[in-house]
C-alpha positions in Angstrom: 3.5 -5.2 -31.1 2.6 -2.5 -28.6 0.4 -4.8 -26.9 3.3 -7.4 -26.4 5.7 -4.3 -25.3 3.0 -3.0 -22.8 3.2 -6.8 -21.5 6.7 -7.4 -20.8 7.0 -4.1 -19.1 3.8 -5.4 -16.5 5.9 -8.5 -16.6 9.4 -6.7 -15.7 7.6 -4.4 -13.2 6.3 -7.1 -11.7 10.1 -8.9 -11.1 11.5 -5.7 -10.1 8.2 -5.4 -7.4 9.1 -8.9 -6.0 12.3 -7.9 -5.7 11.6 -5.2 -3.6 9.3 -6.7 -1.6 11.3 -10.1 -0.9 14.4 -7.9 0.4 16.7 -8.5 -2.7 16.3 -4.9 -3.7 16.3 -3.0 -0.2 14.9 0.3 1.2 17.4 3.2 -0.5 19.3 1.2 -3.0 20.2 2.3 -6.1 18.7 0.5 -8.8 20.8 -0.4 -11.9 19.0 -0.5 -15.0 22.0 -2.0 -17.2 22.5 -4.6 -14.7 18.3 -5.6 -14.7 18.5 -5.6 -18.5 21.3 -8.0 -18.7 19.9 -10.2 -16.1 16.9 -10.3 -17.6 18.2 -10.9 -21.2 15.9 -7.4 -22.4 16.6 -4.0 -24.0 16.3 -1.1 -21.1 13.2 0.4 -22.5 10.9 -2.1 -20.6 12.9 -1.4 -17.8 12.7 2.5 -17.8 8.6 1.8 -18.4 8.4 -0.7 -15.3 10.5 1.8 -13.4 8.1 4.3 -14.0 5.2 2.3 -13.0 6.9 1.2 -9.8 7.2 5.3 -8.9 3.5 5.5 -10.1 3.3 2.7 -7.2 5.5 4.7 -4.8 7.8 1.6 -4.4 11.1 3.5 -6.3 11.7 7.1 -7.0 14.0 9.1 -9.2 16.3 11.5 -8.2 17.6 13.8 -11.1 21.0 13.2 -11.9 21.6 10.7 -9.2 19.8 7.6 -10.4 16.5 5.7 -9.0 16.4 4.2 -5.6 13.9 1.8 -3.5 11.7 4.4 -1.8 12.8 5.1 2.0 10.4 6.8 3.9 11.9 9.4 6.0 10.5 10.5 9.5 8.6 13.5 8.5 7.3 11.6 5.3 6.0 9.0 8.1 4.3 12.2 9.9 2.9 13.2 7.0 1.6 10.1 5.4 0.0 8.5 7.9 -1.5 11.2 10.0 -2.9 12.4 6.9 -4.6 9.1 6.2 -5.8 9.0 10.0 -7.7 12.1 9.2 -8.9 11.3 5.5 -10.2 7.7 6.4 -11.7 8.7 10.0 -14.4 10.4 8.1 -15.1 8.7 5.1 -15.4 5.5 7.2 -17.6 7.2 9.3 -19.4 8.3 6.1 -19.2 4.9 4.4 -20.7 3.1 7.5 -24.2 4.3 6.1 -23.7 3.0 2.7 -22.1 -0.6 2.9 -24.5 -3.4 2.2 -24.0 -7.4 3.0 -22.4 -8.1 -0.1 -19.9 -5.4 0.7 -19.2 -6.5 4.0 -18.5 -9.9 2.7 -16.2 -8.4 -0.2 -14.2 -6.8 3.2 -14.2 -10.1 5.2 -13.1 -12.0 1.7 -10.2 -9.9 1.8 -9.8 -10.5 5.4 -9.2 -13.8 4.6 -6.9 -13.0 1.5 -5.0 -11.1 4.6 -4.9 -15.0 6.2 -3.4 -16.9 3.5 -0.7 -14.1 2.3 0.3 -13.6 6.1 1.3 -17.5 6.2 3.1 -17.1 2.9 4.7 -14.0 4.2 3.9 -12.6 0.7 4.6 -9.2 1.1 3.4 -7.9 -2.7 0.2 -9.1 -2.1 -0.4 -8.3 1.6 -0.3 -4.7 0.0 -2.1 -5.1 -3.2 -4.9 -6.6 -0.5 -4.3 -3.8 2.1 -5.1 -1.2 -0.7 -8.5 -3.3 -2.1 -9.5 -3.1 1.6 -9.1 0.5 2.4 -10.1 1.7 -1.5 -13.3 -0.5 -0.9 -14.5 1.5 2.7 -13.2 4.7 1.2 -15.4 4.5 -1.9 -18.7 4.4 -0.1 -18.4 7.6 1.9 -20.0 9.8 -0.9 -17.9 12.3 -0.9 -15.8 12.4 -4.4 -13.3 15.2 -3.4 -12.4 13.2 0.2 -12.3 9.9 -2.7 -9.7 12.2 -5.1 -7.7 12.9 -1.8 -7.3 9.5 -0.6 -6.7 8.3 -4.0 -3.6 10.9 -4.4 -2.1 8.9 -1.3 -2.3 5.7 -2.6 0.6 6.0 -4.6 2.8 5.9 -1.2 1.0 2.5 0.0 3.5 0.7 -1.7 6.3 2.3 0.7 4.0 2.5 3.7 4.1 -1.0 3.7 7.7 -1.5 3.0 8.3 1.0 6.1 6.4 -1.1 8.1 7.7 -4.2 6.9 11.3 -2.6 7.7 11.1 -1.1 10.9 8.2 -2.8 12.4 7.7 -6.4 11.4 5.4 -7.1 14.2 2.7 -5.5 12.5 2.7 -7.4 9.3 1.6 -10.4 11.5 -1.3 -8.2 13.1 -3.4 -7.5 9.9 -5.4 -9.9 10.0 -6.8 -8.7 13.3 -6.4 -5.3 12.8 -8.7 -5.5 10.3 -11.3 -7.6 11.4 -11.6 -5.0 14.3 -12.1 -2.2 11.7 -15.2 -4.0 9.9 -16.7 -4.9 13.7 -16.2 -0.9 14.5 -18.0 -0.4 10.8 -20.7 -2.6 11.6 -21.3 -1.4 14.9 -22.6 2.0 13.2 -21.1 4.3 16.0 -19.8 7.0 14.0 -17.9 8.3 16.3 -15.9 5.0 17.3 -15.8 4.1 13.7 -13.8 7.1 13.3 -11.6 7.4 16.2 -11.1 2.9 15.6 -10.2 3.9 11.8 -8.1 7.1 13.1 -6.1 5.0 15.6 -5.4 2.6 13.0 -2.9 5.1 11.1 -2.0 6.7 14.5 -0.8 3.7 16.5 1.2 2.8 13.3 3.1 5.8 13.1 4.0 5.4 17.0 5.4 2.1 16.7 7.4 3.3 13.6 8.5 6.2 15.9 9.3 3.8 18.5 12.0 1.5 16.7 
């Protein structure tokens, strides 16, 4: 019984994500959880646990005694977020560059092309589930665990890093494919010190076109 609970939560988290990611719940709306439990014809305990694993996700977040919203990222969480991730995945690309092997390199060009076919279904949910995969993978060679434990703690914001940039800067959704295909050339090009002012500039020229619009 558990195990069918635990299920129709992933299942109700998983409408709620679509939701979010399609535009029908937008950036800083309140969500209603009576409203989602009626729609969906279910008691508001599988909602309150897919709520939780949508803040877990960084896609919602609670605010005591006012209610749950769709994450917004302000300006100074911008700032934070992604120059923090410029200086986080500079180095352990840098660092990583020495450990990938062929087979990783074609795990990084599959999701490349995973990038591709979500792009041309403008499938926002995925294009981050894939933009995470792609980042985690790099990150996760460097050798370094506490640089891995840092990185990890900001992956709970990727969810509203790539609504942000969904949001305010469209244009960019559409680049991905090439953005990263120039990261993995930079990686296999075994500079270390392109590798991480390429991987640097990826989080930096982000956050200027977010500051820009």
């Amino acid at each position: 019984m558990l195990l069918n609970h635990q299920t129709l939560s992933d299942s109700v988290a998983s409408i709620i994500r679509k939701m979010i990611f399609n535009g029908t719940l937008k950036p800083g709306e309140r969500i209603n959880q009576v409203q989602l439990a009626e729609k969906m014809d279910i008691s508001r305990g599988p909602i309150r646990e897919a709520l939780r694993l949508l803040q877990n996700e960084g896609l919602i977040k609670h605010e005591t005694n006012k209610g749950t919203f769709v994450t917004t990222l302000s300006r100074q969480d911008q700032v934070e977020i992604y120059t923090l991730r410029a200086l986080l995945e500079g180095e352990a690309a840098k660092l990583a560059s020495k450990q990938l092997t062929p087979s990783d390199y074609h795990e990084l060009e599959e999701l490349v092309e995973s990038f591709r076919k979500f792009t041309l279904e403008e499938d926002l949910e995925n294009l981050a589930k894939i933009d995470l995969e792609f980042h985690k993978k790099i990150v996760s060679k460097c050798g370094n665990a506490r640089l891995i434990k840092f990185h990890q703690q900001l992956d709970t914001q990727v969810g509203a890093m790539f609504l942000t940039v969904a949001n305010i800067v469209p244009v960019r959704i559409n680049q991905l494919v090439d953005n990263h295909i120039y990261l993995i050339e930079a990686l296999k090009g075994q500079n270390e010190e392109r590798i991480k002012q390429v991987f640097s500039e990826h989080y930096k020229n982000t956050l200027k076109d977010l500051r820009n619009n």
